[in-house]
C-alpha positions in Angstrom: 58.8 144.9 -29.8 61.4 145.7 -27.2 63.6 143.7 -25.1 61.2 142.1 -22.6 58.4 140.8 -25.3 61.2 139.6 -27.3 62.5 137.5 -24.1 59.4 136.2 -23.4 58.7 135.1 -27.2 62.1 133.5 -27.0 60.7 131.4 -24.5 57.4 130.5 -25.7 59.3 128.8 -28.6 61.5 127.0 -26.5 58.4 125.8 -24.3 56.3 125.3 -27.9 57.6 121.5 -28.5 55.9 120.6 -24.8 52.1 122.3 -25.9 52.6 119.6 -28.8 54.3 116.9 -26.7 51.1 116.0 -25.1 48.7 115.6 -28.0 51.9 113.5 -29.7 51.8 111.0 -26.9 48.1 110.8 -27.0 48.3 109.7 -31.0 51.4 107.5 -30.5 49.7 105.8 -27.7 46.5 105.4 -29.7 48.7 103.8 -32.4 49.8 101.4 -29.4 46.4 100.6 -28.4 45.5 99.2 -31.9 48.9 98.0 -32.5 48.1 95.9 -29.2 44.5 94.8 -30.6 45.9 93.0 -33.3 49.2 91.2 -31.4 48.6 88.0 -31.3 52.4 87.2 -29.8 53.6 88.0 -26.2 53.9 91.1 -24.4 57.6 91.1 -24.7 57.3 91.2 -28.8 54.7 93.5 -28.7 57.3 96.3 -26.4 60.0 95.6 -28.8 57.8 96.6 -31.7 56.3 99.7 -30.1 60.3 100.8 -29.0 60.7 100.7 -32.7 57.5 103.2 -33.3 58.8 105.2 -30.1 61.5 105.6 -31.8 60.3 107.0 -35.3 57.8 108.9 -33.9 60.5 110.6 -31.7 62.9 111.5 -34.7 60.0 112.8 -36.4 58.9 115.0 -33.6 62.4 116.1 -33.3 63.0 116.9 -36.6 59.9 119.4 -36.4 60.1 121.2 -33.4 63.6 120.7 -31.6 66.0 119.9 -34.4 68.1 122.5 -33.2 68.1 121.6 -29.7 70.9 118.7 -28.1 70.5 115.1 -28.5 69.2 114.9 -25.3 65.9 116.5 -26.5 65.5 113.5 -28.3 66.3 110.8 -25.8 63.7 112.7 -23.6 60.9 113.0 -26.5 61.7 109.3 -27.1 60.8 108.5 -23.6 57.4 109.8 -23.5 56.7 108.2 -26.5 57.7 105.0 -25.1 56.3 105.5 -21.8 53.0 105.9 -23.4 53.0 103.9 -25.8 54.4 100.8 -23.6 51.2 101.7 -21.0 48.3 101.9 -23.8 49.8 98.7 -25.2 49.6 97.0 -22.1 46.2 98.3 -21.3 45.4 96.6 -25.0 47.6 92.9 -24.5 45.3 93.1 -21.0 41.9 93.6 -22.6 43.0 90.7 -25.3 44.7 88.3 -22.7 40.8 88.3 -21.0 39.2 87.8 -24.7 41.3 85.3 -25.3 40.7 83.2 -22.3 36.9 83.8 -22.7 37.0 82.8 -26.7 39.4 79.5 -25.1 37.0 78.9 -22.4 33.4 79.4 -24.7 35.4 77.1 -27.6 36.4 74.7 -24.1 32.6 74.3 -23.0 31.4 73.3 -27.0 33.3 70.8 -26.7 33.0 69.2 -23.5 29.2 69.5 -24.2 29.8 67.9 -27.7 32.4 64.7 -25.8 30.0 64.9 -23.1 27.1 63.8 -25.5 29.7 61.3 -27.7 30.0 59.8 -24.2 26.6 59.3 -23.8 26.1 57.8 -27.2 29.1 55.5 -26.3 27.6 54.3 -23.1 24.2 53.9 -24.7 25.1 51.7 -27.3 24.8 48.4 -25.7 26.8 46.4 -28.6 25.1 48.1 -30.7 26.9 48.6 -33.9 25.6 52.1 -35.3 26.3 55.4 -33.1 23.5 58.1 -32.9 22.8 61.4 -33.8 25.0 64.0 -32.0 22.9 67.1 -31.7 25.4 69.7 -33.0 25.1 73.7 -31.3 23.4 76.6 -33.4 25.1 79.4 -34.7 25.4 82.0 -31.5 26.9 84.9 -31.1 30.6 84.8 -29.6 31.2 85.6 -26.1 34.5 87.2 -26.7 34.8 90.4 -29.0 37.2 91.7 -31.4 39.7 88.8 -33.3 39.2 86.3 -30.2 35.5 86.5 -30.6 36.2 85.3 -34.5 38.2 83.0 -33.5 35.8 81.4 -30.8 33.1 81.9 -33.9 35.6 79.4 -36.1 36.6 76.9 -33.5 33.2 76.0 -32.3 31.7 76.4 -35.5 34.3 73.9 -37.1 33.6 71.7 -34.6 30.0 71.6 -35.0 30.5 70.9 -38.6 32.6 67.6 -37.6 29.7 66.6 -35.6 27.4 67.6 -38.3 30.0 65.3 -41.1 29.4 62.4 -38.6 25.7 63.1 -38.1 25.4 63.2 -42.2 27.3 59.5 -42.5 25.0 57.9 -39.4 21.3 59.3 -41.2 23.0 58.2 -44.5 23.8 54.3 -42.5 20.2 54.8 -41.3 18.4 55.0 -44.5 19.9 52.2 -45.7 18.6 50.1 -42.9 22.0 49.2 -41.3 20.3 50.0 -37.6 18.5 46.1 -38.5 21.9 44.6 -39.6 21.8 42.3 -36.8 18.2 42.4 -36.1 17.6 38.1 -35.9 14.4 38.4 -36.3 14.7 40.2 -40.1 17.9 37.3 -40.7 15.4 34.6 -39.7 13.3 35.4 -42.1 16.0 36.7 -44.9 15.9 34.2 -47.8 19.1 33.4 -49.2 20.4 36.7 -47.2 19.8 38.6 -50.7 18.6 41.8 -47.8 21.5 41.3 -45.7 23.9 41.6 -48.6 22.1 45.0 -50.2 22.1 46.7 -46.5 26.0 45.6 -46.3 26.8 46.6 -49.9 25.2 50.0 -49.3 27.3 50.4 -46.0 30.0 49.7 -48.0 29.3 52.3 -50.9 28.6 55.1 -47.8 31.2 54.4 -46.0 33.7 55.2 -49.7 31.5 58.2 -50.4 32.2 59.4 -46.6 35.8 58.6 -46.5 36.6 60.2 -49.8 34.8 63.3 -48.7 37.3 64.1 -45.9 39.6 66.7 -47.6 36.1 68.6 -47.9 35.6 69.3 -44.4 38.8 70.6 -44.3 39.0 72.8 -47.5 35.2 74.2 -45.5 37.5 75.1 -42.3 40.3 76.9 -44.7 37.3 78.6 -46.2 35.5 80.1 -43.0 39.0 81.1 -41.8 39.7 83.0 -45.1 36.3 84.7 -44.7 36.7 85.3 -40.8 37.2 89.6 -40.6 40.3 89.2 -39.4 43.8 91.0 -40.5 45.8 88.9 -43.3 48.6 88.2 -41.0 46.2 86.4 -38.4 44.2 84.6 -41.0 47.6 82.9 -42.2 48.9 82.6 -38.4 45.4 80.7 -37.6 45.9 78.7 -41.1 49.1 77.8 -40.6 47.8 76.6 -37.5 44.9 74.9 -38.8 46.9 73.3 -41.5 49.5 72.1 -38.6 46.5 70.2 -36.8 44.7 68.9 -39.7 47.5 66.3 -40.4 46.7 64.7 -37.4 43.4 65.0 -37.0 42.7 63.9 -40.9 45.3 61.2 -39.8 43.1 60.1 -36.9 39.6 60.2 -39.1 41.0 58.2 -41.8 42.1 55.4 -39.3 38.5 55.3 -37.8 37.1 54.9 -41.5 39.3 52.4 -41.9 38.1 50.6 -38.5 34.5 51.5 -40.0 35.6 49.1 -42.8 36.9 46.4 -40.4 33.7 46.1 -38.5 31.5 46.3 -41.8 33.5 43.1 -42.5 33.2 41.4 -39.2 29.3 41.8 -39.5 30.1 40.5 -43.0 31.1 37.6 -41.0 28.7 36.9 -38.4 26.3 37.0 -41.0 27.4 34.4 -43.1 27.3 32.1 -40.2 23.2 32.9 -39.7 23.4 31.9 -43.5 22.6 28.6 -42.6 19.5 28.9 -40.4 20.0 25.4 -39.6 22.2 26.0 -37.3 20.4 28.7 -35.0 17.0 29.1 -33.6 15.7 31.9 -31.8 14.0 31.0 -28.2 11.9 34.7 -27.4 14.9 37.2 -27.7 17.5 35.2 -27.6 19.9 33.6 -30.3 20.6 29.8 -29.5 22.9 28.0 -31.7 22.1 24.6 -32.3 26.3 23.4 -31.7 29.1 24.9 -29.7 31.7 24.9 -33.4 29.0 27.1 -34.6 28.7 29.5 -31.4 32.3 29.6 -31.0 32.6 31.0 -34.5 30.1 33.3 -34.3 31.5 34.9 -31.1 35.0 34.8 -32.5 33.8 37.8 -35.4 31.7 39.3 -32.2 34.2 39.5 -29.9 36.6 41.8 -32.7 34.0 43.7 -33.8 33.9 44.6 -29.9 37.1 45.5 -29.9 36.5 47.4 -33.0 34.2 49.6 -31.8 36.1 49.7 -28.3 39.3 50.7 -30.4 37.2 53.2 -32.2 36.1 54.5 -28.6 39.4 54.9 -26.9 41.1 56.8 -30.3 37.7 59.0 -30.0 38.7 60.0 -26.4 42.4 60.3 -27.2 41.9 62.8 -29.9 39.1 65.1 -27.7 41.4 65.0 -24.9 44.4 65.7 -27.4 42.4 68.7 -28.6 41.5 70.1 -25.3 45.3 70.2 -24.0 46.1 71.8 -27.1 43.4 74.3 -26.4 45.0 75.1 -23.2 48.2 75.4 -24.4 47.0 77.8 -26.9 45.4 80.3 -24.4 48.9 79.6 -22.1 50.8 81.2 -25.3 47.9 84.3 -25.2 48.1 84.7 -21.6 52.4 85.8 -21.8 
């Protein structure tokens, strides 16, 4: 070889780190991408983080092909890394920011549609004492992908499953005739009140079954989360989460069972003043009471049980409108 081959060898080695540089960047920046699929923090921890694989990656390229060069080879390798790793994870925060707020917005829509229709029950009731069936949203595919679309997948199907809880307790109510509670007509002709007392008792017995069932529906939610195909560290983030909001919400179900009580015993009431028919007549539809001691006592336990269910109402809307700024404050934290 003489002096002119050898001089041009010389520098193809010292140019034979770049020819490798390239195809380095492209893997590091692919580790990036995927590191910024599964970052469920802020843009800001997610660049701290890849400057820490920038920074492997670099020694280790150093160490194979310039370990005999200066420092500043390093610093310069390190760069690229960085530069390309900090772009493909960008690129990857971007593409979850937008799954994120469609998963937050799909989740959103269940559950105006599902307050939307609670409303509507509300409003129809009339003084009625027993809510109706919420019709609860089939399984559908979510309209976000990757860990946002299992997320949206969980959050509307756990609420679906409340409504379906809710739904279970009202057919459960219905079978046991408490829709004729306070139907006059069936009092009127209810000797000694023996059917009044075996609709109440039953209430009673559904309303213990229901309320000591709660912990279920939760131990279901821990359940689909375990099962969702996410990474470990987001299941736990998402059950720690869960966890976190199920105090409250459980806290807010076992009031309204225990409201659910209350009004059971206000009917309790009112019906032990039809007990004595003497006292009461019905004129077409109407209930006419024979003396004002006896109407003012009857509308005493009518007006709380109103209040009851009004009570019951208001919490009902404080906890879906709870939920909803909690869901917005979520996707905030995901847009960062």
């Amino acid at each position: 070889m003489n002096e002119q081959d050898q001089t041009n060898t010389s520098r193809l080695n010292k140019l034979l780190w770049l020819i490798f540089l390239l195809p380095a960047c492209a893997v590091a920046a692919y580790v990036a991408y995927q590191l910024g699929n599964k970052n469920m923090a802020s843009m800001a921890y997610l660049a701290g983080q890849l400057f820490i694989y920038a920074a492997v990656g670099a020694a280790a390229f150093y160490g194979l092909f310039l370990r005999k060069r200066s420092g500043a080879y390093y610093i310069t390798v390190l760069l690229f890394f960085y530069i390309a790793m900090f772009a493909a994870g960008k690129i990857s925060m971007d593409k979850q920011k937008l799954q994120a707020a469609v998963a937050m917005q799909s989740a959103k829509e269940e559950m105006q549609r599902l307050a939307t229709a609670i409303q509507k029950n509300n409003d129809s009731k009339d003084g009625n004492v027993l809510s109706q069936i919420v019709e609860t949203g089939p399984a559908t595919t979510p309209k976000a992908s990757g860990q946002f679309g299992e997320m949206e997948r969980f959050m509307k199907d756990f609420m679906n499953s409340a409504a379906a809880y809710k739904n279970d307790y009202l057919r459960e109510l219905n079978a046991a005739d408490w829709d004729r509670i306070m139907d006059y007509k069936r009092i009127a002709h209810d000797k000694d009140m023996l059917e009044s007392k075996v609709i109440l008792d039953k209430a009673k017995a559904i309303i213990s079954k229901f309320e000591a069932s709660t912990d279920s529906l939760y131990d279901t939610g821990r359940a689909k989360i375990r099962s969702l195909s996410l990474d470990e560290g987001t299941k736990q983030s998402m059950l720690d989460g869960f966890n976190r909001g199920a105090q409250n919400s459980k806290a807010q179900i076992m009031q309204n069972w225990q409201l659910e009580k209350k009004a059971v015993q206000e009917i309790e009431s009112m019906l032990m003043v039809l007990a004595d028919k003497k006292k009461w007549t019905m004129e077409g539809e109407q209930l006419m009471f024979r003396d004002q001691a006896t109407l003012t006592k009857f509308n005493l336990h009518q007006q709380k049980l109103q209040d009851i269910l009004k009570e019951q109402e208001e919490t009902q809307q404080r906890h879906l409108k709870k939920s909803s700024t909690e869901m917005d404050k979520l996707n905030n934290n995901f847009q960062k």
